[in-house]
N, C-alpha and C positions, 0 to 999 in steps of 0.2 A: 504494500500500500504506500502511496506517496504522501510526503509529511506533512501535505495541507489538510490529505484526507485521514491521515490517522489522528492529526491535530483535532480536527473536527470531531472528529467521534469520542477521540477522548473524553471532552466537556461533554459529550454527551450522556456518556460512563458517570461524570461526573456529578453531570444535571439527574441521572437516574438515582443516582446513589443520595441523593438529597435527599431524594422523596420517600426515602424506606425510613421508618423508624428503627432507631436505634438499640440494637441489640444488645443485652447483656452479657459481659463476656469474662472469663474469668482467667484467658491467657493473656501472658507478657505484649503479644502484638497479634490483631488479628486482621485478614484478610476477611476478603468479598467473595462470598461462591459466588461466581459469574451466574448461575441463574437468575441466583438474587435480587440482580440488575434491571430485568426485565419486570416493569408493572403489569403483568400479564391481567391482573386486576380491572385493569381502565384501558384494556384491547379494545379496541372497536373494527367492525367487520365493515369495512368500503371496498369491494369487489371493481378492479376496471378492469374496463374489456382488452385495452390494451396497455397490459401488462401481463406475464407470462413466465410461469416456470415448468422445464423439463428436466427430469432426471430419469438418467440412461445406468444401465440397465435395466429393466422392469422386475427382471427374477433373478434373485442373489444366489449363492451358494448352490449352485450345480454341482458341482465335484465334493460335496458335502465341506465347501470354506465355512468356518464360524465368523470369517472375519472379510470385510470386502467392500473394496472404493467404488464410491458412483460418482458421477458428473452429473452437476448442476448445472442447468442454461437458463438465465431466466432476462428479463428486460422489462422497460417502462418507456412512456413517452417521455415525460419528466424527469430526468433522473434525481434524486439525491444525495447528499454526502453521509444524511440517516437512516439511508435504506437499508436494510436487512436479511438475511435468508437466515431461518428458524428449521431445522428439523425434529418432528414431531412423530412420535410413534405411540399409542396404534395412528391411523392413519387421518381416520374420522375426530378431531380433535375441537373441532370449530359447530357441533351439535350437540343436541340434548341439555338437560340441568345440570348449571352446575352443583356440587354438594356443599361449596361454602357460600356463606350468606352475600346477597349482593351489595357489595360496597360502593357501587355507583350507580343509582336508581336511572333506569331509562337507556345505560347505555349495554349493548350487547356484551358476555362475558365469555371468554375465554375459561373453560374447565382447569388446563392443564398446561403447565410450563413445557419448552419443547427442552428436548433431550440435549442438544447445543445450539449453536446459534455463530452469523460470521457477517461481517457487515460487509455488502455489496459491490462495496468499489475497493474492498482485497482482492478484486479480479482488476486489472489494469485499464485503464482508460472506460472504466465504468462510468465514469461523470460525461466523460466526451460522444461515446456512441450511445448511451443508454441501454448498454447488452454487458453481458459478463458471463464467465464462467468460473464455479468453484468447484474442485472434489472435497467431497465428503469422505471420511471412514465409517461403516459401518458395521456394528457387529449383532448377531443372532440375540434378538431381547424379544422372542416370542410374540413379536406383534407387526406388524406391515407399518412401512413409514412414509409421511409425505412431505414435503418442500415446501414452505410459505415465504413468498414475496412480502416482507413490511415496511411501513414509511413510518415518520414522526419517529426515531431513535429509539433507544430502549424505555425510555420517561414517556411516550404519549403515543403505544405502537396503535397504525393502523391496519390492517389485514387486508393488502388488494392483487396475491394473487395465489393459488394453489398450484400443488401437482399434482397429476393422478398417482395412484398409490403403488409402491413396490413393496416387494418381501423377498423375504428369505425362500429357497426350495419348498425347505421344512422350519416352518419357526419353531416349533415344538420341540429339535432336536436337543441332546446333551450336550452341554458344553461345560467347559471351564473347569477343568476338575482340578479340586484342592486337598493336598494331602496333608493327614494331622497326626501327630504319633496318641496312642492312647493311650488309655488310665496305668498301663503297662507296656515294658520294654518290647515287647514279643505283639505288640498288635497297631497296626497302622489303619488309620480312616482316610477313606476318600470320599469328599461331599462335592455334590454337582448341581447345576442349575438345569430346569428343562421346562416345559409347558406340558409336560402328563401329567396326569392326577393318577393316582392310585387304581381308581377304575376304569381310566381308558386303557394302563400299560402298568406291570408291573416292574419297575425299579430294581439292577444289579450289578453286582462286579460281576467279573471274571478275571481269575487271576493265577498264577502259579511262579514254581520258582525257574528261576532262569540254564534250567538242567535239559538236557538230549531228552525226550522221551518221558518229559513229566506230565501229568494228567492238569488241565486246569479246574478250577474252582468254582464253581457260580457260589454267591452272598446276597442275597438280597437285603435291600435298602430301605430305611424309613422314610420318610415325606413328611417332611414340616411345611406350611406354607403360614403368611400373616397379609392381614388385614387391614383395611382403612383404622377400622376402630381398635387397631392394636398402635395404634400412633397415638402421640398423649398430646401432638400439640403441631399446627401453623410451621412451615409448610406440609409436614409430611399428610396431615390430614386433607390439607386442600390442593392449592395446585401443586405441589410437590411429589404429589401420590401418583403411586403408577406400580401396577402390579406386579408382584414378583416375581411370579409362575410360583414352580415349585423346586423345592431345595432337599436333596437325596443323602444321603449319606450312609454308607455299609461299611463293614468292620472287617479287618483283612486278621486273623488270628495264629497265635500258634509258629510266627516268624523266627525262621532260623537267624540268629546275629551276622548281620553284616552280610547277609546272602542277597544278592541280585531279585527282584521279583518281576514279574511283567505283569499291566490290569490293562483292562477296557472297561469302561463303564456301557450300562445298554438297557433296554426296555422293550423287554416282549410286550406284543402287542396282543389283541383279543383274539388274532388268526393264527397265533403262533409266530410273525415272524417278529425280528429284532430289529429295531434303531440302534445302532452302535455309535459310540463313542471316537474318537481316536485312541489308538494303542499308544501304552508309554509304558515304563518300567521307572523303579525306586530300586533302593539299599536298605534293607532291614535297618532298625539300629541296631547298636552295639550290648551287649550286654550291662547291667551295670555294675562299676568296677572293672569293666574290660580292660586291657592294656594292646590299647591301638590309635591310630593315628584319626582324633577328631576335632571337627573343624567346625565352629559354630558362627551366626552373621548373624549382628544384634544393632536396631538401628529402630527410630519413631517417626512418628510425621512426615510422610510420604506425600500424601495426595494420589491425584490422578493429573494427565492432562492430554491435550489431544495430540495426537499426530500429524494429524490432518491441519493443524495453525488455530482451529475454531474454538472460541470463548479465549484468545489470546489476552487481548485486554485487559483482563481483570489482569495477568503475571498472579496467578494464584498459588499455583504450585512450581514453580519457574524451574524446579532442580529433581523432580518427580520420573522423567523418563530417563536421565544420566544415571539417577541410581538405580532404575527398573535395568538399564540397560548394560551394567557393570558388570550387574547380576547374573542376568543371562548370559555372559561372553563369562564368567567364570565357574558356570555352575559345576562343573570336575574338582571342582577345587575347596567347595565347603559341603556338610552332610545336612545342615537343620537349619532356618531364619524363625528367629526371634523379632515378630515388628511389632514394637510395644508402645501401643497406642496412635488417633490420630490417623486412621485407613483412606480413607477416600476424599475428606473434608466434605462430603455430600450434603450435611446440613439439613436433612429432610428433604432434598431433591431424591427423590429413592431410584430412578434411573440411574444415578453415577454408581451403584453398587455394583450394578451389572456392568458401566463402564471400567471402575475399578477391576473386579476380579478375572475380564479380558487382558487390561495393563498386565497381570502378574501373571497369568496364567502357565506363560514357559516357565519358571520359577516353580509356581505350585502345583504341577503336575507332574513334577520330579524329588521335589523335595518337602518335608513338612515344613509347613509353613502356621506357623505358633502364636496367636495374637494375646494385645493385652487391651483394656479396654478404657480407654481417653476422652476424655470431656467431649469430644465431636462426635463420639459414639453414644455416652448416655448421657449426658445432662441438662435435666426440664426440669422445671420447677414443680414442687409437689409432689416428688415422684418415687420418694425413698433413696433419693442418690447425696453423697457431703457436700455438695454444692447446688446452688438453688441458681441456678443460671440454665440460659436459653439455646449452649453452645450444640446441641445435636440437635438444635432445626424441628422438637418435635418426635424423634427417631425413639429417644430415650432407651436406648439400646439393641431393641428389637431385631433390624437389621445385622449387626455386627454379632448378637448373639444365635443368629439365625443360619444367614451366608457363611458363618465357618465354624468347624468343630472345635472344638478345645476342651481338656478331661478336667471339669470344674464337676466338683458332687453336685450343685445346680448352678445350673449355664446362667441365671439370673444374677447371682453374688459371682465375678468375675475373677477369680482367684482358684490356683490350681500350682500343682507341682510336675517336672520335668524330670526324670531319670535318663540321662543320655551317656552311657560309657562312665567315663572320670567326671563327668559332670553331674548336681544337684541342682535344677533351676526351682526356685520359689517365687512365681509369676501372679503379685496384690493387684488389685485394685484398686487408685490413687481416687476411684468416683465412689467409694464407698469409706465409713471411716474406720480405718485403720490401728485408732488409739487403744490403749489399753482397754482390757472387759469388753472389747467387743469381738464378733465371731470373727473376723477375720485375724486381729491380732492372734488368738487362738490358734487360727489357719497357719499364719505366718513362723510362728514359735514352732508348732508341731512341723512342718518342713523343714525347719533351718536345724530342729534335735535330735530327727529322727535318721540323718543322715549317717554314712560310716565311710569317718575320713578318712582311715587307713585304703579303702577302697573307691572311693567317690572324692576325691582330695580338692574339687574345684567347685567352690560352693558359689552359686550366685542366686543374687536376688534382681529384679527390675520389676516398676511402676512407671505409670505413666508421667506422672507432675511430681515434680522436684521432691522427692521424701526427705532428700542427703543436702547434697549443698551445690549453687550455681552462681555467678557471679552474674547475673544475668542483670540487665539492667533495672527491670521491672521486682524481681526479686531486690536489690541492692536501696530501693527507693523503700521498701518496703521494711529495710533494716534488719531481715533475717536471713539474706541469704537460700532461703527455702520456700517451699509451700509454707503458710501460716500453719504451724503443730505439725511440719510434715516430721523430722527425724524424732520427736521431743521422749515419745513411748519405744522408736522401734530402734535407736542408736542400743540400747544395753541389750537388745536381740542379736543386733550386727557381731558387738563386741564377745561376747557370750559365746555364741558360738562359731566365730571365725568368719564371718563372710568375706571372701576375696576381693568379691566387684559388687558392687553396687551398680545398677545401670536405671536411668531416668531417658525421658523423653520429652515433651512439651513446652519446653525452649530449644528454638530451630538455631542450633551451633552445637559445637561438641567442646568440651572443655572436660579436664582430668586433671582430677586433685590427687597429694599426695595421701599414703594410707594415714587413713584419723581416728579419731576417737574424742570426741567433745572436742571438735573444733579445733583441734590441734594435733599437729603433727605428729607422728612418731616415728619418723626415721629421716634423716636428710639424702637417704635415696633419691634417684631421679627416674633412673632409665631398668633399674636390675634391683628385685627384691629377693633376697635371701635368709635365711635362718629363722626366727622366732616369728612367729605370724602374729602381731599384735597392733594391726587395725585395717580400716575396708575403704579401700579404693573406689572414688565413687565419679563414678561418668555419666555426662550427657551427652548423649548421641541422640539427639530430635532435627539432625539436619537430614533426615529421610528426602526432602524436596519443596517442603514448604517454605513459604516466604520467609526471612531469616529474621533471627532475633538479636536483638543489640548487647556485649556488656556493659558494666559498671564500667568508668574510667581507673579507679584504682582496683588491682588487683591484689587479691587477697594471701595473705602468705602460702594458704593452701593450694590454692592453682597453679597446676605445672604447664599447662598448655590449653591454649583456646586459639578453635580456628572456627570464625565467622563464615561459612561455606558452609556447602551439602558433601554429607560423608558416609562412613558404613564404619560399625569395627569390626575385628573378624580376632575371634579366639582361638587359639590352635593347641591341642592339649595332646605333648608327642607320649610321655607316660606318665608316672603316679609323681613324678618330682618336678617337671618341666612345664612351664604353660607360658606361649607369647600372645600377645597382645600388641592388635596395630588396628591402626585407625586411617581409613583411605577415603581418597575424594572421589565422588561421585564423576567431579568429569573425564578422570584419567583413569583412575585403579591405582595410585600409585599410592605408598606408604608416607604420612605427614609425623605420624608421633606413632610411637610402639615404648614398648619396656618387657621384657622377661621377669618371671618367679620361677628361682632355684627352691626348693625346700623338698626336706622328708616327716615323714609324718609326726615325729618328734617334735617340730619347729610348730606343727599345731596343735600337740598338744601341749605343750607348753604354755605355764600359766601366765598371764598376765594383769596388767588391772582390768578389773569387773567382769574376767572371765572366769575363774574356778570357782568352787565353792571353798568355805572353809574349810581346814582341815585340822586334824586330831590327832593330841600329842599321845593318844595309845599305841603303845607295840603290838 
């Protein structure tokens, strides 16, 4: 787009974002979901005759693509510098009642936000001829989609022109499979999105180990789906809402360690035959206690964003496909991702879920992929969550405990433990409260006790919002350094039982302190920890892709490193004494900060302050 005309649209962004009221937010710096943008509210429908959109090809996914570009042709007599092209699925978007109340008596209402959106004259001399072209990407979201031509910017859209409708082959078909390790080393889950219900097709794996002559497996799958009225609040209830389909998920059991497997996910039909998935294959995990080479990727606040250029404006997620795409060009190289908190920023737009678990899908169709749950996942006001803010759009977690598995005793209270080889993950909920006497602290203690460091020597813990310490800027004004009461109950948890790393999310930078214990140091280490294990390392890695967060100007005696960028860290745990730790940028892959831990088991058992119990002068 040329700089008069992205000029122009800017203030247009800008003039939109006026008119939205002001949301309550409870992060350090927050961004605009670009839907947001759009007053779908005060659409009005002015049809001209000449003005015109076509989008080519009519029927998508021939070859069974889930994923697939179309062309946009559209034009106007008049052109504008706030014209617009919305894509809208299902296709029929601009009829019937809508389900929220009418906010502007008399003028016609728009039901439903489109899925993205790209202003007009991002095709080149759109202003001059009054014609343009755009591609779109498109991916399988069980419903046919159409093209609208709109005028008056995103503050005052008017609706003058359609396309006729395309789809997918099959919109129904399976897609997106996402693997979860379960409640146990030996059993992997894969959850899948489709348009079956239970009664048109029944829901399964197929799966075995990767051996000459071995027999496959069918699993069949259960089917959760949610609802308008499972949303507690604006947008997800009104034009935000858009239907899920349905969400599958089967239990792969009984896994040999470390052994290769191959699945297909699929759906017999009522005739007997199959919908199939595409074939992929995993890696068992590791035993736990194993002693082998494991590699784990721990990182927050990703987003989504498009490929295609569309919803650019907002720069929402600006760093979101660099690390989607590190990922996938190293995936031989790590066995599990840990993304804690902060998934798609969808805000109640319930379409970007589907957009989202497309973005990851090469990633989470080969490896488990482990979520935590973050203010943009559940937090509404009223709703039983430690923050009374409006940051999930409405969602209040529904979606993110829905769209992915993870081995919580109920997927409602977001909190669950990880056995992986030499590793212990104790995986809180920063949206629930955490403080002493309550069920999760409970949670938290019994995982971090229950562990056997002779055998499992890599204890880690991660939340989403600051529990430990961040020099963030928004924390630093605040004078704590942290969430308000985030470390105040669970620091003589840390200490107590040895936590090595601490990992946080929900400030977008990465910063690493030295190992602490109330606030102060204990060791003038930099790069290499050895001998006595006496305090916990605490990281934020929330530069997943979101818009970035600022620190404090003075730095704290505890921080060893802070990089203002999108990054990843990646744990490498070679046996029961070694573990490195590096921390890499999203747009290269390359290593910024690392440090090693030498130690044997001795060095954690060894007492320290506020870790042993008393002891007794009897012989």
């Amino acid at each position: 787009m040329g700089r008069r005309g992205a000029a122009v649209a800017l203030l247009v962004l800008v003039a939109a974002a006026a008119t939205l009221p002001e949301a309550a937010s409870a992060s350090p710096a927050e961004g605009l979901q670009p839907l947001s943008k759009i007053a779908i509210h005060k659409a009005t429908v002015e049809l001209q005759p000449s003005a015109y959109v076509q989008a080519t090809p009519l029927l998508l996914g021939e070859q069974g693509e889930d994923t697939e570009w179309v062309t946009v042709k559209y034009g106007r007599t008049n052109p504008s510098v706030d014209d617009w092209i919305a894509v809208f699925s299902p296709a029929d978007f601009n009829s019937g009642v809508c389900p929220n109340p009418s906010r502007y008596p008399g003028e016609p209402l728009l039901c439903t936000a489109p899925i993205k959106y790209q202003y007009a004259n991002y095709s080149a001399n759109y202003i001059y001829w009054g014609k343009g072209t755009i591609r779109f990407q498109l991916i399988n979201q069980r419903q046919d989609f159409s093209f609208a031509l709109f005028t008056g910017g995103l503050a005052n859209p008017k609706l003058i022109s359609v396309s006729e409708p395309i789809s997918f082959n099959n919109p129904k078909a399976p897609v997106f499979p996402r693997l979860a390790q379960g409640k146990s080393h030996d059993e992997m889950t894969v959850t899948w999105t489709s348009g079956y219900d239970i009664s048109e097709a029944y829901p399964f794996v197929e799966w075995g180990m990767v051996v000459a002559g071995a027999k496959p497996t069918r699993t069949a799958a259960g089917t959760l789906t949610f609802n308008r009225g499972s949303m507690c609040g604006e947008p997800a209830r009104t034009i935000g809402w858009r239907d899920p389909g349905f969400i599958h998920t089967a239990f792969m059991r009984d896994l040999w360690p470390n052994k290769e497997y191959y699945y297909k996910i699929g759906h017999e039909l009522q005739d007997g035959s199959v919908v199939w998935g595409k074939p992929y294959s995993f890696r068992a995990p590791p035993f736990p206690g194993q002693n082998s080479l494991q590699r784990i990727i721990v990182f927050g606040d990703m987003g989504k964003a498009e490929r295609d250029g569309s919803n650019e404006f907002a720069n929402y997620q600006p760093g979101s496909l660099n690390t989607t795409d590190r990922l996938v060009e190293d995936l031989g190289n790590y066995d599990i991702v840990f993304h804690i908190g902060d998934l798609p920023y969808a805000n109640g737009y319930i379409s970007q879920w589907d957009q989202f678990t497309a973005q990851v899908a090469d990633i989470t169709a080969k490896k488990p992929y482990m979520i935590a749950s973050g203010n943009h996942e559940r937090d509404w006001p009223n709703t039983g969550g430690f923050f009374d803010v409006k940051d999930s759009g409405g969602e209040c977690g529904v979606p993110a405990e829905t769209y992915y598995y993870y081995p919580a005793e109920n997927r409602a209270n977001f909190w669950y433990k990880v056995d992986y080889g030499m590793f212990r993950f104790c995986i809180a909920d920063s949206e629930h409260d955490w403080r002493e006497g309550t069920a999760q602290y409970k949670f938290i203690e019994h995982c971090l006790s229950t562990v056997d460091r002779k055998h499992q020597p890599w204890l880690i813990f991660a939340a989403h919002r600051v529990l430990g310490y961040s020099s963030n800027s928004w924390y630093a004004m605040e004078g704590s350094f942290e969430e308000p009461e985030g470390r105040e109950s669970l620091q003589k948890l840390w200490q107590k039982y040895r936590v090595d790393i601490a990992f946080f999310g929900h400030v977008h930078n990465y910063e690493r302190t030295c190992p602490l214990y109330q606030s102060q140091c204990v060791t003038k280490e930099r790069s290499h920890y050895s001998g006595t294990m006496n305090g916990t390392i605490f990281v934020v890695a929330g530069g997943g892709g979101s818009h970035l967060s600022d620190y404090t100007t003075a730095i704290p005696t505890w921080s060893i490193f802070r990089d203002r960028d999108f990054g990843f860290v990646k744990l490498t745990a070679f046996n029961h004494s070694s573990l490195m730790f590096e921390y890499k940028k999203s747009s290269n892959g390359k290593v910024y900060d690392s440090f090693t831990i030498d130690r044997d088991y001795r060095d954690v058992l060894s007492c320290v302050h506020d870790s042993c119990f008393p002891t007794t002068l009897a012989t």
